[in-house]
C-alpha positions in Angstrom: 2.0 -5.4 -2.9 1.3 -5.1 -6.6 -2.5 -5.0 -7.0 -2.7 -6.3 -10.2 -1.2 -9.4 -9.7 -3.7 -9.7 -6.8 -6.5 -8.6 -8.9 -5.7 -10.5 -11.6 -4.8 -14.3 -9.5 -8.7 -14.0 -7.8 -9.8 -13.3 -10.9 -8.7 -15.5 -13.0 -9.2 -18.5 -10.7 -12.4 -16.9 -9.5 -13.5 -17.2 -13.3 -12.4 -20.5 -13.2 -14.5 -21.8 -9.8 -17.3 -20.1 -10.8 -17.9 -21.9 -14.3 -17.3 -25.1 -12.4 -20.0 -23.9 -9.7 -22.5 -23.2 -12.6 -21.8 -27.2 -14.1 -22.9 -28.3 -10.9 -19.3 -27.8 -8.2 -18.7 -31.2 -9.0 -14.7 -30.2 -8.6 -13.7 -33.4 -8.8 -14.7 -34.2 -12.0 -11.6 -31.6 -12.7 -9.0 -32.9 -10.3 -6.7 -36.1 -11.7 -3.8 -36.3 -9.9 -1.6 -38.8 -12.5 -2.3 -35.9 -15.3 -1.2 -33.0 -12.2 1.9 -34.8 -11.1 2.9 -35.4 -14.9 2.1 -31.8 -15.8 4.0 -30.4 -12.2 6.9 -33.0 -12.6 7.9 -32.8 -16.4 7.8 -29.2 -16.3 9.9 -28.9 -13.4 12.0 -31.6 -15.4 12.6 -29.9 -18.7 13.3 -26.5 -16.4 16.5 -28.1 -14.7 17.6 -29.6 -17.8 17.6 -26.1 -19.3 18.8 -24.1 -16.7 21.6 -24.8 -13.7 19.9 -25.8 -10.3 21.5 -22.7 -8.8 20.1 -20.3 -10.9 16.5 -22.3 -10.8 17.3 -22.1 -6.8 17.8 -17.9 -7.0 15.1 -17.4 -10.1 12.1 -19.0 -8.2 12.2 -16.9 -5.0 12.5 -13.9 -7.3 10.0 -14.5 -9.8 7.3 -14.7 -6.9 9.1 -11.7 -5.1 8.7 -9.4 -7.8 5.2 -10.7 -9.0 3.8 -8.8 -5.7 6.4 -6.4 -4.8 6.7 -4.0 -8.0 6.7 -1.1 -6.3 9.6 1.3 -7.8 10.2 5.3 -8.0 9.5 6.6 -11.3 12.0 9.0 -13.3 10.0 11.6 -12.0 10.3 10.8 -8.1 14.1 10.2 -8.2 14.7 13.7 -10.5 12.8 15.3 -7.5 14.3 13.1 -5.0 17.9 14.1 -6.2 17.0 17.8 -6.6 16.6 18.0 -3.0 19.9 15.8 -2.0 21.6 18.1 -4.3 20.3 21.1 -2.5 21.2 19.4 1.3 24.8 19.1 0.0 25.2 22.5 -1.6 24.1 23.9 2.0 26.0 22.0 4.2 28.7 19.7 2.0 29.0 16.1 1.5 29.7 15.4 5.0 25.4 16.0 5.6 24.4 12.8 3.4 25.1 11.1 6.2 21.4 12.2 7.4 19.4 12.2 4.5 16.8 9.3 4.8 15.6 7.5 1.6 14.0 4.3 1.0 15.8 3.0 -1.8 18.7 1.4 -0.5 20.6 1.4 -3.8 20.4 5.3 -3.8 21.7 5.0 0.2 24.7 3.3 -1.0 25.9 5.9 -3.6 25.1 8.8 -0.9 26.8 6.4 1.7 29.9 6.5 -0.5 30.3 10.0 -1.0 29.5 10.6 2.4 32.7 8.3 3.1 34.7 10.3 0.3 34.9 7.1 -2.1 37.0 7.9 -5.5 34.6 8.6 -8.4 35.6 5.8 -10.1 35.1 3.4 -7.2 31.7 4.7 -7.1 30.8 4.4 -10.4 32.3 0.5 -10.7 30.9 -0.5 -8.0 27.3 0.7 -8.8 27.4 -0.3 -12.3 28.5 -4.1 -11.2 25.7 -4.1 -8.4 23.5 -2.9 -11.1 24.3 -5.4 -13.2 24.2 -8.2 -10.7 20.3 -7.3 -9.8 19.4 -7.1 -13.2 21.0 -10.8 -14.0 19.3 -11.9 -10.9 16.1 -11.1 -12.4 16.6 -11.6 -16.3 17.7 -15.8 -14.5 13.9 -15.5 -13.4 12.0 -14.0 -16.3 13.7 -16.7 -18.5 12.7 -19.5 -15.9 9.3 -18.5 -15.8 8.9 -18.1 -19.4 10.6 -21.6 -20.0 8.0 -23.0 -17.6 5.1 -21.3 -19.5 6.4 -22.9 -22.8 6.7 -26.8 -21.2 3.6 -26.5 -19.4 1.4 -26.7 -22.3 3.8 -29.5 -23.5 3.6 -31.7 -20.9 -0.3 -30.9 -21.2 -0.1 -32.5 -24.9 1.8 -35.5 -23.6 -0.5 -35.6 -21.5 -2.8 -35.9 -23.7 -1.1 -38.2 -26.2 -0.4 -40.5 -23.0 -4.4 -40.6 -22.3 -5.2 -41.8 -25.8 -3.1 -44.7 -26.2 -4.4 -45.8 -22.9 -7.7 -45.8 -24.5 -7.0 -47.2 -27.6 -5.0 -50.0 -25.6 -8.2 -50.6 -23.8 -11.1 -50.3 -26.1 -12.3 -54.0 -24.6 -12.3 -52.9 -21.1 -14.8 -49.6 -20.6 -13.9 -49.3 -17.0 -10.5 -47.7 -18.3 -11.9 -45.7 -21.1 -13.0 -43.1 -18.2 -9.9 -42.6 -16.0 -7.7 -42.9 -19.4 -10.1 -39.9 -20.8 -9.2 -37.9 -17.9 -5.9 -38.1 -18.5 -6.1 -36.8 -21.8 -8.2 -33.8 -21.2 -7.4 -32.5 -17.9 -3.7 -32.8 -18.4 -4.6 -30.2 -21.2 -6.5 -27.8 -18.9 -3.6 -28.0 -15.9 -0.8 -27.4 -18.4 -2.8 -24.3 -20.0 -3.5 -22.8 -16.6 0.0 -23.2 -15.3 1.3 -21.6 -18.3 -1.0 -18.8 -18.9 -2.5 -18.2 -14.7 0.9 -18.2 -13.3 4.2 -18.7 -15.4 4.2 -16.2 -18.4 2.3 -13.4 -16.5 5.2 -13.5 -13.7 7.8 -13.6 -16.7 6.3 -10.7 -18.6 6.2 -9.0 -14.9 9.9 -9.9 -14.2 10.8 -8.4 -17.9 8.8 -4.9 -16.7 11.0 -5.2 -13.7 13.9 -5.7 -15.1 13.0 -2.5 -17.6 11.8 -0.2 -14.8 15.5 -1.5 -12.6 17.3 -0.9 -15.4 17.0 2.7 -15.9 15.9 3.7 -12.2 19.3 2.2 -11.1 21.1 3.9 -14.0 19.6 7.0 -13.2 20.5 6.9 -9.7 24.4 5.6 -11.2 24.5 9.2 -12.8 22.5 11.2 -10.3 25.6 10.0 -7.8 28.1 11.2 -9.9 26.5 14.4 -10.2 26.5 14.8 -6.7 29.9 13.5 -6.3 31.6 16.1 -8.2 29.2 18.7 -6.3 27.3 19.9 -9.5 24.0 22.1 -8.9 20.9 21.0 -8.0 19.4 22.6 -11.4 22.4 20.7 -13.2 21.5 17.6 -12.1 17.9 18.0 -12.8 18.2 19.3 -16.7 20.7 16.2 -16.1 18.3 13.5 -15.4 15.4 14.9 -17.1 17.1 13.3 -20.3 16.1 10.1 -19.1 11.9 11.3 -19.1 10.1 10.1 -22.5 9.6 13.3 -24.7 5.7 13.8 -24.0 7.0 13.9 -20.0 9.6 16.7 -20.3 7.2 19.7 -21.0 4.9 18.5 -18.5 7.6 18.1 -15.8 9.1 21.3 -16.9 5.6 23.1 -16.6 5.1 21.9 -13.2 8.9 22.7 -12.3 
């Protein structure tokens, strides 16, 4: 699990509860369910407009997914990872890959195909399109997410605009000047919080996803060719080191 999405969710709503505690916990005072189910529905709404329901269907699971889940090797784990399969297969061939253990099962599917003697040019086709694939899969959610942060605050301001006429249309009646006051305000508040609690953070965490997949999986993409065409471990190290930021390649370079 991703911490800071943990962190972050109990604190936000945490900061939320406890100014409501120190008005007096009347929650409430803060709960209209006409303004939620307007804010929920026409967000929802103006979502499937903009995007297919079976990319909406495939983005949701994944926006959640990743918002908890963004565990991933850095540059430096997968050099180092490589460096040893590199070594297992200039001691004992291709045919040992069969044993080596990772977790990363796109890396077990490039050693799984040179294990199984796939042409180069299988390999690399059929990595690059999986590659591709995944990272469509999640760009689909970051743009969901980030479409819901925009009409949330939207809907909010209809909301709003909704809640004024309804007073002005009954300035004669002051029972409905309260409810109709709700409706303008809290709409407001539940259209903020959806957008800026929940939506854009996952979307901005499905974009650092998607950068982090992006060159992991291309790294691994050349790291498998390397090892295909039975290069040397300190090859395909000085190989993938090109992929470390600057400021990283002394340091790694020391330590190596």
């Amino acid at each position: 699990m991703d911490l800071a999405t943990g962190i972050g969710l109990v604190a936000g709503i945490g900061t939320l509860v406890g100014v409501i505690m120190l008005d007096g916990g009347n929650f409430g005072a803060y709960f209209d369910s006409k303004g939620f189910v307007l804010v929920i529905c026409g967000t929802v709404a103006s979502t499937m407009i903009r995007f297919p329901l079976a990319t909406m269907i495939q983005g949701l699971p994944i926006g959640v997914r990743y918002a908890f889940q963004m565990k991933s090797e850095t540059p430096r784990d997968l050099i180092d990872e490589f460096s040893r399969i590199a070594e297992v297969v200039r001691q004992s061939g291709p045919i040992a890959l069969e044993n080596v253990q990772t977790e990363n099962t796109f890396l077990a599917q490039g050693l799984r195909y040179i294990a199984d003697g796939y042409d180069k040019e299988f390999i690399r086709e059929t990595l690059e399109k999986d590659r591709d694939n995944f990272l469509q899969r999640v760009d689909a959610g970051q743009k969901i997410y980030r479409q819901m942060g925009d009409a949330a605050p939207a809907w909010g301001m209809i909301g709003t605009i909704l809640g004024i006429v309804i007073m002005l249309a009954n300035m004669n009646d002051p029972a409905k000047l309260g409810p109709a006051m709700s409706i303008a305000l809290l709409t407001t508040l539940y259209g903020a919080l959806i957008a800026n609690l929940f939506c854009l953070p996952i979307a901005d965490k499905l974009q650092l996803k998607f950068e982090d997949e992006d060159i992991s999986r291309s790294m691994i993409i050349d790291g498998i060719l390397q090892i295909r065409d039975s290069r040397s471990p300190a090859i395909v190290r000085e190989m993938l080191v090109a992929y470390l930021p600057d400021q990283h390649r002394e340091a790694y370079a020391a330590e190596a």
